[in-house]
N, C-alpha and C positions, 0 to 999 in steps of 0.2 A: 558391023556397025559399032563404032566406040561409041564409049560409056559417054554421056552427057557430064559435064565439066561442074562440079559442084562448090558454089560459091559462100563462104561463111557471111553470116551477116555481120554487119560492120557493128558495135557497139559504139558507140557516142563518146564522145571523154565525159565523165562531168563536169560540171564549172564548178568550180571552188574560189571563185571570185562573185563579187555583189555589186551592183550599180543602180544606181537611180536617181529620179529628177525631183527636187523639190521647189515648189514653186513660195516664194515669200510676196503675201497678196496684205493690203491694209490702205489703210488711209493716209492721204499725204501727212508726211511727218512723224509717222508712227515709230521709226526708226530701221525700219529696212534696211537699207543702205549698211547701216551702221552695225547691222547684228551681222551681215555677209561678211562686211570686214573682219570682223571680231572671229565669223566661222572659217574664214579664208586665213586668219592669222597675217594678212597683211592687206592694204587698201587696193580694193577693183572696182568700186563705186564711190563715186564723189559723195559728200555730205554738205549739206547747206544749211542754213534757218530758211533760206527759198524752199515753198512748197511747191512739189512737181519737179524739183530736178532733175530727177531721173527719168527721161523719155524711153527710154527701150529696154527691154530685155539683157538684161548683163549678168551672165553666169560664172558662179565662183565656183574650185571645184576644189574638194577636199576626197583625200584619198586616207584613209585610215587602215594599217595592218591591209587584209584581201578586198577589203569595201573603198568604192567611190562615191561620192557624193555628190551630184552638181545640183547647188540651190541656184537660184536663179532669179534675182531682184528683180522686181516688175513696178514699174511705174505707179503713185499711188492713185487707187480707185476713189474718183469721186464725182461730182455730175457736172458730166463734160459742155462747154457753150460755147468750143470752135472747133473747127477742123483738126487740129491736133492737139486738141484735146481728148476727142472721141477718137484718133487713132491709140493715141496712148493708154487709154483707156479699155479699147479694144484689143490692144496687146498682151495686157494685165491679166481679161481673160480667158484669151487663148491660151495662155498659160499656165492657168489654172487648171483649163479643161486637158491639158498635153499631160502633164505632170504625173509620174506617182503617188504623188501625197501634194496637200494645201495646205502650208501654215499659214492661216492667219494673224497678223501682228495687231495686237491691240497697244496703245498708249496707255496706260493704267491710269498716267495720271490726270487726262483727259476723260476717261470711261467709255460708257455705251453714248454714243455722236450718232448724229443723221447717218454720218457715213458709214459707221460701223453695222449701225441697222441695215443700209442697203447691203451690205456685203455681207451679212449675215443671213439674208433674203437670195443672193446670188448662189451663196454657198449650197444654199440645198438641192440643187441641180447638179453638185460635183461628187459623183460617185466613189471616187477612189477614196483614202484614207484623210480626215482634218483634223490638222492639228491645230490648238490654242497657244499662240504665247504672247503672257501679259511682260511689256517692256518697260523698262523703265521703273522697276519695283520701286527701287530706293527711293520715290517723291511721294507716295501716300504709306499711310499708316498698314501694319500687317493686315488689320480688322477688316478695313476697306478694301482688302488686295483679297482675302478670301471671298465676301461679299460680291464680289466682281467677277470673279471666276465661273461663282454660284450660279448666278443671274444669264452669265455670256453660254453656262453649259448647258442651260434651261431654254435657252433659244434657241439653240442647234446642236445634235451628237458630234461630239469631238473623239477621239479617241486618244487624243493624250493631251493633258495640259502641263505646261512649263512657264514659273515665272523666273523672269531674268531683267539682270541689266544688260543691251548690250553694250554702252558704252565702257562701262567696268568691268564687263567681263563675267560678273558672276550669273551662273547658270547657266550659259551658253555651253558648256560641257555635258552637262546633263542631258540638254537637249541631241547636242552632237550626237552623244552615246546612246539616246535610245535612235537615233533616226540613221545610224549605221547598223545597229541589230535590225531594223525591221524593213530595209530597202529589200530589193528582188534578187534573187540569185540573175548574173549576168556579165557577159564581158564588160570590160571598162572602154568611156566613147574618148578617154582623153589619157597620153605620156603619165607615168605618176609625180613628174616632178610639173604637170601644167598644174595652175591657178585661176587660169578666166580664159573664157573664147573671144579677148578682144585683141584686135591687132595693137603693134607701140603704136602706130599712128592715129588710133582712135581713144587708147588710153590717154596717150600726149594732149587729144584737143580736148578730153573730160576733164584733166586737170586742170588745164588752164578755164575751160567755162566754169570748175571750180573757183578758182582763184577771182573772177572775173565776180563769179555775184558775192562774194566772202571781201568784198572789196567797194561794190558798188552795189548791193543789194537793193536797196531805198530807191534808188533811182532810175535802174537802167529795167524796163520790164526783161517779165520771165520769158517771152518769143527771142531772146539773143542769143548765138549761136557760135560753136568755135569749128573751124576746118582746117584739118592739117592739109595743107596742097603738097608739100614733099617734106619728106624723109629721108634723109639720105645716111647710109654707113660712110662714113671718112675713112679715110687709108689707115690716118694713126689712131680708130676704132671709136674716135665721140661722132655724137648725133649731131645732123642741123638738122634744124625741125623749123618750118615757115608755114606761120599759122596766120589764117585770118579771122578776125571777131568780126560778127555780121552783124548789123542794128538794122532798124526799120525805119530811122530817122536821123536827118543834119543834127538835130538838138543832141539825139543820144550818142553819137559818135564824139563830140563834142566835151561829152561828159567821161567817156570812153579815155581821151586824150588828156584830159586832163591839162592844167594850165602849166603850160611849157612840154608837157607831153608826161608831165610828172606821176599820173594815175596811171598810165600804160606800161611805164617804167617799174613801177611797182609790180603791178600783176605780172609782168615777166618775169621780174626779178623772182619772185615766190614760186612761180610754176620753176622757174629753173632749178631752182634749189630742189624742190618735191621731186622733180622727172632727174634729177641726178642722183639722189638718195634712192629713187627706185629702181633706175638702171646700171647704175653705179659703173657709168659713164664718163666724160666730160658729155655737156650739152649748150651748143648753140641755138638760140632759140631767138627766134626774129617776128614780132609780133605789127600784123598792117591792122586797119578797122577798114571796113567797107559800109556804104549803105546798101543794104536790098528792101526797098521797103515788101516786096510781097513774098520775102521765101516762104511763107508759112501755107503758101498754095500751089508752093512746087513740086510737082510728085519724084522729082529726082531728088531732093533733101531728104522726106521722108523714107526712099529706098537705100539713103546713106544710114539713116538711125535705124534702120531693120520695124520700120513700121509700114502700116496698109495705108494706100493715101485712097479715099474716097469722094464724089465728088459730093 
């Protein structure tokens, strides 16, 4: 009888790589958006003075030396009174609950708001690690920015606070560098040269719903909407890109077009320029308006924005 075949046990590699998800959860406006860019080192979310811009989940990913990072812009939290508003809403915190860590974005120079209360009320059901950061330093006095911190650390354990600007850029370092020391040891989930999990054809139509309310803010409501229907690579390597802007009304289409079509022209023109400087392309960009008056109740819209449609 031969000897029974003796098998080493396999030892594991270790990972000597780190990964994690950080979720950026705050109130509309708080600047979100704007600290992802600043942490992504180039733009993956629109920025507006429109509150609620951002419908969905939009992930920036920084890879630093063996660490990656993917933060993760979430819609801002505040009390929802239509259907997608309470998706959006819902998304913010699901996302919160997925994540390795919750930064909180506060406005400093706004302070403690109804909103920040409820989100400081939500937070205490998120087990993993929460972070504080007060934005927009540079508009109140030092005194008051301590004072703030004080009062925000007394209402909930944070475990790190960070004040910054993100528009300027200062402190947003600081922060990077402790939130690459303290993610999970882990493979990486993205390339190290990716930046965001959005396709060009969903980047392409944020820009332009950029351009769109940075142009007609005042007027046209926040339910407007941009969709790239094709994308196409050309032979001699530019993009055409055929977008259409949805309104809910003859009046707002109207305004959309502007007289002799001169408003529409614009907004193209600007996305053009934007989505060429980012792809660094040529870009043909052909802009229609439609009326839908009821997308905001179509569950196939909200499965294009990566939201839950409810009835």
């Amino acid at each position: 009888m031969s000897e029974p075949e003796i098998t080493e046990p396999q030892i594991a590699e270790p990972i000597d790589t780190s990964c994690g998800f950080i979720a950026l959860v705050g109130a509309p406006n708080a600047g979100k958006s704007t600290l992802l860019n600043s942490l992504v080192g180039t733009k993956v979310s629109i920025v507006t003075h429109k509150a609620q811009t951002t419908r969905a989940q939009i992930r920036g990913v920084v890879t630093e030396g063996k660490a990656q990072i993917v933060f993760i812009d979430t819609p801002g939290i505040f009390a929802p009174k239509r259907r997608l508003d309470r998706a959006m809403v819902e998304a913010a915190w699901t996302a919160s609950g997925d994540a390795d860590m919750v930064a909180l974005i506060v406005d400093a120079e706004r302070g403690i708001t109804e909103d920040v209360e409820a989100l400081i009320k939500g937070l205490e059901n998120v087990r993993n690690p929460r972070i504080l950061i007060l934005n927009k330093i540079d508009l109140i006095p030092h005194e008051k920015l301590l004072g703030l911190a004080e009062r925000l650390n007394g209402a909930l354990r944070f475990d790190a606070t960070f004040m910054l600007s993100a528009l300027r850029g200062h402190g947003v370092k600081d922060f990077l560098d402790w939130a690459t020391a303290h993610i999970p040891p882990g493979p990486w989930h993205f390339p190290e040269d990716h930046l965001t999990d959005l396709t060009l054809a969903i980047t392409a139509a944020e820009i332009t719903r950029e351009k769109l309310f940075l142009r007609i803010h005042d007027e046209i409501p926040y339910n407007a909407t941009v969709e790239t229907e094709k994308f196409t690579i050309q032979k001699d390597g530019s993009y055409r890109i055929d977008q259409v802007i949805y309104v809910t009304r003859d009046t707002h289409k109207k305004i959309v077009l502007g007289a002799g079509g001169q408003t529409i022209k614009s907004i193209g023109a600007d996305s053009r320029k934007e989505l060429m400087e980012m792809y660094e392309v040529p870009v043909h960009l052909f802009l229609f308006v439609k009326v839908r008056e009821k997308w905001s109740d179509d569950p196939e819209r909200y499965r294009e924005m990566g939201l839950e449609w409810t009835k």
